[in-house]
C-alpha positions, 0 to 999 in steps of 0.5 A, a space after each residue: 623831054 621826059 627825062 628832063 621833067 622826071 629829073 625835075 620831079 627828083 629834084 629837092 630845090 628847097 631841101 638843098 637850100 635849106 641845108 646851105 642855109 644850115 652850112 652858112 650858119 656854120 661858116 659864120 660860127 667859124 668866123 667868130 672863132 677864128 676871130 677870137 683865135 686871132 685876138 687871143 693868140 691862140 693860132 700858132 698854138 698847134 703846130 702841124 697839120 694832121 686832117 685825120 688824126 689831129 680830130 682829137 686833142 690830146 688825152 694824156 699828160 705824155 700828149 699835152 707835153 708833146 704838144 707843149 714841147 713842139 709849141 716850145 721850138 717855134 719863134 712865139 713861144 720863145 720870144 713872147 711865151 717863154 714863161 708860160 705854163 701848161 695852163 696857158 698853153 692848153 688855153 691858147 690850144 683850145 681856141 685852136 682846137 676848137 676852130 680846126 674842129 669847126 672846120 671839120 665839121 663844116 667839110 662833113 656838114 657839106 660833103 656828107 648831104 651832097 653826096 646824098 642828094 646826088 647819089 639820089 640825083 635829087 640835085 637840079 640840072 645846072 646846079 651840080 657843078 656849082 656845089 661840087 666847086 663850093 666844095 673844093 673851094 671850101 677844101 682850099 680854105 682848110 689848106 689856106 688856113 695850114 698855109 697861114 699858120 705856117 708862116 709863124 713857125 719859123 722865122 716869124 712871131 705871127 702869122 703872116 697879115 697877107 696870109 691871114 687876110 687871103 684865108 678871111 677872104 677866102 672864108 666870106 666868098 665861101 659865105 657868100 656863095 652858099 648863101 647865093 646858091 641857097 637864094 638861087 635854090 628857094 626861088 627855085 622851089 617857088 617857082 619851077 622854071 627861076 632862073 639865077 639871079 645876076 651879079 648887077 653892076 650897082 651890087 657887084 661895086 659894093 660887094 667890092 668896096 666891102 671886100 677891100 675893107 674887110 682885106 683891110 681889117 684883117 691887115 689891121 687884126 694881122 698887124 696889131 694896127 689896131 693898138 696903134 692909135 686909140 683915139 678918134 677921130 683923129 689920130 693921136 692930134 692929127 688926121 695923119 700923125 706926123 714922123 710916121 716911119 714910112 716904107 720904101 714903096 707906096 704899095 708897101 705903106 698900104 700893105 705893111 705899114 700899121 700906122 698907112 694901114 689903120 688910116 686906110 682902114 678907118 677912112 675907106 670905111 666909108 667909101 664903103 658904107 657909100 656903096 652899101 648905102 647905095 646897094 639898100 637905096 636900090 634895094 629899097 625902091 624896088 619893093 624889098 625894104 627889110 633887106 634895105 634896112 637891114 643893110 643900113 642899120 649893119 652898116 652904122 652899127 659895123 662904123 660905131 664897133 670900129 670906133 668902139 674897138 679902137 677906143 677900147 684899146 681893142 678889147 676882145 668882145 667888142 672886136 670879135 663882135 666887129 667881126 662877126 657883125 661884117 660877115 652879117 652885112 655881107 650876107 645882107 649884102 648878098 640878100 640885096 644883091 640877090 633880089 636885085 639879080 633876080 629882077 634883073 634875070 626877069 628883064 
């Protein structure tokens, strides 16, 4: 008993919640650069994978054209960019740069502190494990990412939609449960004996319904659906345009066809702001109105970006704003389940 209640003395509930809050705050930055990344083609601008060494950009002219001429030999360069010049390379290699930088930076902004409120054993009992697999899966989101790129160097002139929707999806549970376990942590540190909040069923189908549209959105980014048809609500004069070039399969029309796969995306839309609307009206009548709210208005400003990316022929801004402003409603997503979770861990 003594033991545990020394641990409990050592433990920094708050401290660790703040600093996730800080390591959310970063994953969300990355979000956006992975999001302008896409949207300029800048993905398949490096091609290789070097975690220690490739910290630093080039610094010589000998270098940049190293790194031009290993661009020159994969698909995109030679069937899109045959004409670019070294400008435009280094512009498309900045935004790549930039978000494998930022994914560095977050690894250390994570590992470094972890290891230093464990070394001072300043982490609650409970709670080690989970950070330690927050971490890992925060390292499998950097192999995902090589994973994704590797899929434009060879016989392709993108990334693979598939990939590129498992490495977004990756990056949001990671979002998700630093800001859950930062949740967990702060009401931790006003009450000594909190218990974690619980997933309920109303949250957890939600959380699902936003998850398949996100998947959704980046089928369409991956895809270039977005460019398909700017019109709305209909597309083109049709809900659904006739002679549509249909695939061999169901499942393939709603993973690999542009045209099934924009239809989805902006009509599942709402089954998930249905969900969302749901998750605020519970929240809302337990007392928590801000994170009600919060989600109610994310939800109708995330349909009006849609439609404005659409309409704008998908113009850069709008669409990384589209992005960013889904990883947000995710949070508020995550902040109305948690509050849900913590009454339900009360009962």
């Amino acid at each position: 008993m003594l033991m545990q209640s020394a641990a409990m003395l050592r433990a920094r509930p708050r401290a660790l919640s703040i600093w996730l809050f800080a390591v959310a705050a970063l994953v969300i930055v990355m979000i956006m650069v992975g999001g302008i990344t896409r949207l300029t083609d800048s993905g398949l601008s490096i091609t290789s994978w070097k975690p220690i060494s490739g910290t630093l950009p080039p610094l010589s002219d000998q270098a940049w054209q190293a790194e031009f001429d290993a661009y020159k030999k994969i698909p995109e360069y030679q069937q899109i960019n045959s004409g670019m010049t070294m400008a435009g390379f280094k512009a498309i290699f900045f935004w790549e740069y930039v978000h494998r930088l930022l994914g560095r930076l977050i690894g250390m902004a994570f590992a470094v502190p972890l290891l230093w409120f464990a070394v001072r054993r300043q982490i609650p009992r409970g709670y080690g494990v989970r950070l330690v697999a927050l971490l890992a899966l925060g390292g499998l989101q950097g192999a995902i990412g090589w994973w994704m790129v590797a899929s434009g160097l060879s016989a392709r002139t993108d990334v693979s939609h598939v990939r590129l929707a498992v490495h977004l999806t990756t990056a949001l549970i990671l979002l998700g449960g630093l800001l859950w376990t930062a949740l967990d942590l702060r009401a931790l540190a006003q009450l000594p004996v909190a218990r974690p909040a619980r997933l309920t069923r109303a949250a957890a189908i939600a959380l699902a319904l936003l998850g398949i549209q996100i998947i959704y959105g980046a089928f369409t980014a991956g895809l270039d659906a977005g460019y398909a048809f700017s019109s709305w609500p209909l597309m083109g004069d049709a809900i659904f345009p006739a002679n549509v070039p249909m695939l061999s399969s169901a499942w393939a029309n709603a993973v690999d066809n542009p045209i099934v796969v924009q239809f989805i995306h902006r009509w599942f839309a709402f089954a998930a702001a249905a969900g969302l609307g749901f998750l605020a009206w519970q929240t809302i009548r337990h007392g928590a109105r801000l994170a009600g709210y919060a989600i109610v208005g994310l939800v109708a400003l995330q349909i009006m970006l849609g439609i404005a990316t659409l309409m704008t022929g998908v113009a850069i801004p709008i669409a990384v704003a589209h992005q960013v402003n889904a990883a947000l409603l995710l949070m508020a997503a995550v902040v109305a389940a948690h509050l849900l979770g913590r009454r339900a861990a009360k009962i």
